[in-house]
C-alpha angles and dihedrals in degrees: 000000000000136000102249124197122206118191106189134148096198107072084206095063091040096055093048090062100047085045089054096042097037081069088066088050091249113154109236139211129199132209139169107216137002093265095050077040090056094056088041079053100052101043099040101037098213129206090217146016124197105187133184119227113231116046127135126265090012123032121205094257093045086052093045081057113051080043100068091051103051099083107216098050104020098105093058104123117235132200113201114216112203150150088197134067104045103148122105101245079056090058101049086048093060090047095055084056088050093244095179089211146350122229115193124210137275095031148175107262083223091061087046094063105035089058090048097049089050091053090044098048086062091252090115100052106169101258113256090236106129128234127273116257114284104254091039085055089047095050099042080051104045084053102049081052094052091044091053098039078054099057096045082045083051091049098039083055089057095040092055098050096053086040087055090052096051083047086054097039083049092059091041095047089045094051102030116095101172107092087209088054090050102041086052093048087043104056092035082060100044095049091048097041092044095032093226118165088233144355138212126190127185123187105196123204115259080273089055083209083099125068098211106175123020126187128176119180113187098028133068100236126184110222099220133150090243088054100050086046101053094041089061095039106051145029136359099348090044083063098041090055085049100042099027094206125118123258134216126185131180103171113041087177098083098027117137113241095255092068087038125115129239117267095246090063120080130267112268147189108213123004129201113189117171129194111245097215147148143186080000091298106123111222099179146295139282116210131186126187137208108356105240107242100012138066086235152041104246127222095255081051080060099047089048094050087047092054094049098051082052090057096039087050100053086037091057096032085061087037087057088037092051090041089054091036088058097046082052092053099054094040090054083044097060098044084051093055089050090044095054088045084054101049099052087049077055102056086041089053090049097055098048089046083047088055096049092050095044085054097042117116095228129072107257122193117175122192146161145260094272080050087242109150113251096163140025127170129215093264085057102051077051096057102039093037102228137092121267089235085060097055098031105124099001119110113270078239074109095066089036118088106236086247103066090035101096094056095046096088097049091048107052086053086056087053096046082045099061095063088226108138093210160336136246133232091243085058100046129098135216122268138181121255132206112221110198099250082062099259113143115218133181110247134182128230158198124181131204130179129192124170116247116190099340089313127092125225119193120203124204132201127207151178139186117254097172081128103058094035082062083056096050091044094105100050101050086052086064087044093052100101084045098062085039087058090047096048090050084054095056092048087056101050094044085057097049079053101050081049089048090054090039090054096045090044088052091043088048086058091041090056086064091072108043080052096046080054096055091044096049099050101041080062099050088048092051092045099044105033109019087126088061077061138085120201101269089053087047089052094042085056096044085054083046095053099036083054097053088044090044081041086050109048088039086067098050083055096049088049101048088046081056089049085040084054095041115028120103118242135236105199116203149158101289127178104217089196090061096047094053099047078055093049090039084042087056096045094056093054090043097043104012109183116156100210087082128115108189113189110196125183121229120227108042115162133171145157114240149066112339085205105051096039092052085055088053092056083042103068096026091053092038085048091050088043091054101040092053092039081103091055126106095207111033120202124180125163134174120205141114151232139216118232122176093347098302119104120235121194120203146205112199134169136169096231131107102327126189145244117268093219091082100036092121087061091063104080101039117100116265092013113136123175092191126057119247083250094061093037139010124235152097109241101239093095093091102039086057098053088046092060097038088059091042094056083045085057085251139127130229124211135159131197130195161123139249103261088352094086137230150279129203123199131179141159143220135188139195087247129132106275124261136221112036116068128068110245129174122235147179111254097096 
């Protein structure tokens, strides 16, 4: 074991060599520089130093020196390890400081240790020539230093005006949008930064069958169609699209005919041809022929080129982006433009429509889905006796006498359900009116209903018959006992209903035994007597079992889509963003997979039921988890946006998508757009959700594309809730 010194101003080779001799159990001493290296030397005595040559304050010659002068430690024998000074007159004049070896760097660890091992065992003694006379040393030594400071200086030049010229190519790039502009910039600067006799540079459409830009500097080069077609089909660039790595030649001699050129390019010596690619989409090739000055393109040349090709690919990548984002623009502009035009057709339209209904005859209310008055005309404030300010926004109940009001609501679905537009005076029946001084009156009316913007309004005309119901008294007197009899009927019948849902609800519970019971026993008889089986009976059991699982989950859906239908609300204030991290939280404990990137935005607030919400998020979450469940890289996120002053909230996910084709499948019970193979499920999620938003005065609706993922919206209002009561109405 030996004392080692290691003078170094780079931690990285130091470290290198204590690493490699620590390995020997020398003890080992750092410095940064030859004068730190002469106070290690002193105080430690070491048996050896191993010093590099060019370090600040105190180079390695100027330390050798001072070394040998210096009594008690000036035999110590020293190795100099260097990448610099390789010139002879270096040399000799490491030997006139008696310098024992040279190392140069980078070396063989073997080598290292063999050289140290020989200064160490005594065999490399400094030779006892003495040193030159002071001012000749000095001399010798001042010159070798200038030569090699001229020749950095000489490199540094060269570095900074390539790196000038990547500085300019980066602000053109940057603020260049014309792909031609581009292509010629780009191949002047790579020919002059790389000093290649010429260059050639392609840009392929998103196929990369097409050449769609070409662009030569240093040879005059003839665009043709045989020419773009011979440069992707054969040779050296028909390799680089299919293998997408950079290629360097020096000799093209003996080049196989898969790295050769076309024929219609000139003969060259070294070829260096690099992909233009990003986000693993190839755009197209640069190629530079024949290094000026050497017989080869260097590795620096590579990393440049590589470099290059970086910049030209993000530059045309944003150049494509901004073409197609202007398109966009105009075409958004333009639609823009239309849709103004049509708008104001619209409100034109609306006040003329407006004039004709205050000066109708008949009375004329037009409401929503949730039967909420948005119109009345003048014939209407008469007959009802009350202003239209008074009855804007409330439920059309108050027309309605509070007998007929349970079944309204009921009855005006059925009617939105039969596609008819409309129906005609002739058709329609006689109801009973509410004026607003409480006096109840017999009308006449006719419904239609059209679809605005996703929600339907239906508008009724009426007209007072009181007249003519004086006239009819009487017989309705003597038909009396016959509508008793009718309404006893009904009753009856609803009744008979009410029993027939009770009954399918109760069969729908009583399934759940007779398929515990198949379950059970296939596994019983799997567990107790699998060696009575052969494979084929193992695997019958296994489909029996998987169908009463699948039988069985499939009625617990159908049954929480019954208690979804039937179950009373409790609206209340909910935060959406809290029910979803619990859903997503669940999720994760349930289907942990770690590949998954869940967004979820903060803030949001809603009125309704906390349960059947959180149902909603349930099965839109847990859709978006399992479609995405064949992604790498999963991404869900749940937000939402305002359009036209109505907020939307969204579940959206990058996974298998659908085809909008069959969008209007996805909310009907039992409607699957996946085979069980490729995803698991019953159909009744989404009809679930769908309900659940239409009893919160909401509306459901999905977009996507296949392998292109989904996304899920629905709304919800502070409205009276829907679907449940039984409300009158006027459609007869």
């Amino acid at each position: 074991m030996a004392n080692i010194l290691i003078i170094d101003d780079r931690p990285l080779n130091r470290q290198f060599l204590t690493t490699l001799l620590g390995y020997q159990h020398h003890r080992l001493y750092e410095a940064s520089d030859g004068a730190e290296g002469l106070r290690v030397a002193r105080k430690e005595r070491p048996d050896l130093i191993i010093s590099d040559v060019l370090m600040p304050t105190m180079d390695g010659y100027e330390f050798v020196r001072r070394l040998r002068e210096e009594p008690e430690i000036g035999k110590t024998p020293v190795i100099f390890s260097t990448a610099h000074y390789l010139s002879r007159e270096s040399q000799a004049l490491a030997e006139k400081c008696g310098v024992t070896s040279i190392i140069f760097k980078p070396s063989e660890p073997q080598l290292v240790l063999d050289v140290v091992s020989t200064a160490l065992s005594g065999r490399l003694e400094p030779e006892p020539v003495p040193l030159s006379e002071s001012k000749a040393f000095d001399h010798e030594h001042l010159q070798l230093l200038t030569n090699k400071l001229a020749e950095k200086a000489d490199h540094l030049r060269d570095a900074h005006g390539k790196l000038t010229a990547l500085i300019e190519l980066s602000t053109v790039l940057a603020q260049e949008r014309d792909p031609v502009e581009l292509l010629d910039r780009y191949c002047l600067v790579a020919r002059e930064v790389i000093g290649a006799r010429w260059t050639l540079v392609a840009l392929l459409e998103r196929d990369r069958k097409i050449i769609q830009h070409l662009r030569a500097i240093g040879i005059d080069l003839a665009d043709t169609p045989e020419l773009r077609s011979a440069l992707l089909k054969t040779g050296v660039f028909k390799t680089l699209i299919n293998e997408g790595r950079i290629i360097c030649l020096s000799d093209m001699t003996s080049t196989p005919e898969a790295l050769r050129l076309p024929d219609t390019l000139p003969r060259t010596e070294s070829l260096l041809v690099a992909p233009l690619s990003m986000r693993g989409n190839i755009y197209g090739w640069i190629c530079l022929a024949d290094k000026l000055g050497f017989d080869a393109f260097s590795e620096q040349d590579e990393r440049l080129v590589i470099a290059l090709a970086a910049k030209m690919a993000i530059a045309y990548d944003n150049a494509r982006l901004y073409s197609e984002s202007t398109k966009y623009a105009s075409k958004l502009e333009r639609e823009i433009s239309e849709r103004a035009k049509v708008e104001r057709e619209l409100s034109d339209s609306r006040a003329r429509l407006a004039g004709i209904i205050d000066s109708a005859m008949d009375s004329i209310i037009t409401v929503d889905n949730d039967q909420r008055i948005m119109r009345i005309n003048k014939a209407a404030e008469n007959m009802f006796r009350c202003m239209a300010a008074e009855v804007i926004g409330q439920s059309l109940d108050r027309f309605i006498p509070p007998r007929f009001r349970p079944s309204h609501a009921q009855d005006v679905r059925k009617f939105g359900e039969t596609g008819i537009t409309t129906r005609t005076m002739a058709a329609a029946r006689a109801v009973s009116g509410l004026r607003a001084d409480g006096e109840e009156f017999p009308v006449e009316a006719s419904i239609s209903q059209i679809e605005v913007g996703g929600q339907k309004l239906y508008t009724i005309i009426m007209r007072d018959i009181t007249e003519r119901k004086q006239a009819e008294k009487e017989i309705r007197r003597l038909n009396e006992v016959l509508e008793q009899r009718v309404a006893d009927r009904t009753a009856q019948l609803l009744a008979v209903n009410k029993e027939l849902e009770a009954f399918s609800y109760s069969v729908s519970h009583d399934l759940r035994a007779p398929l515990r019971h198949i379950n059970g026993f296939s596994q019983a008889l799997l567990a107790d007597h699998a060696d009575k089986l052969d494979e084929m009976g193992k695997s019958y059991l296994q489909e029996v079992r998987s169908a009463s699982q699948e039988m069985a989950q499939l009625i617990d859906d159908v049954l929480e889509l019954a208690r979804v239908t039937r179950s009373e609300m409790q609206r209340e204030e909910v935060s959406l963003s809290e029910l979803a991290r619990s859903v997503v939280a669940d999720l994760q404990k349930t289907n942990g997979r770690q590949a998954v990137t869940v967004s979820i935005e903060e803030g949001l607030c809603t009125r309704g039921d906390t349960r059947l919400l959180k149902l909603v998020l349930s099965n839109l979450l847990g859709n978006a988890w399992k479609f995405t469940s064949k992604q790498d890289k999963a991404e869900i996120t749940f937000g939402s946006e305002r359009k036209n002053g109505e907020i939307s909230y969204f579940v959206r996910d990058n996974g298998a998508g659908f085809d909008m084709t069959y969008a209007n499948k996805l909310f009907g019970a039992f409607q699957r757009l996946h085979t069980a193979g490729e995803f698991e499920g019953t159909g009744i999620g989404l009809a679930t959700v769908q309900r659940i938003v239409h009893r919160h005065g909401g509306r459901v609706w999905a977009e996507g594309a296949v392998n292109g993922g989904a996304t899920f919206y629905f709304t919800l209002t502070n409205s009276k809730e829907t679907g449940d009561g039984q409300q009158s109405d006027f459609t007869g």
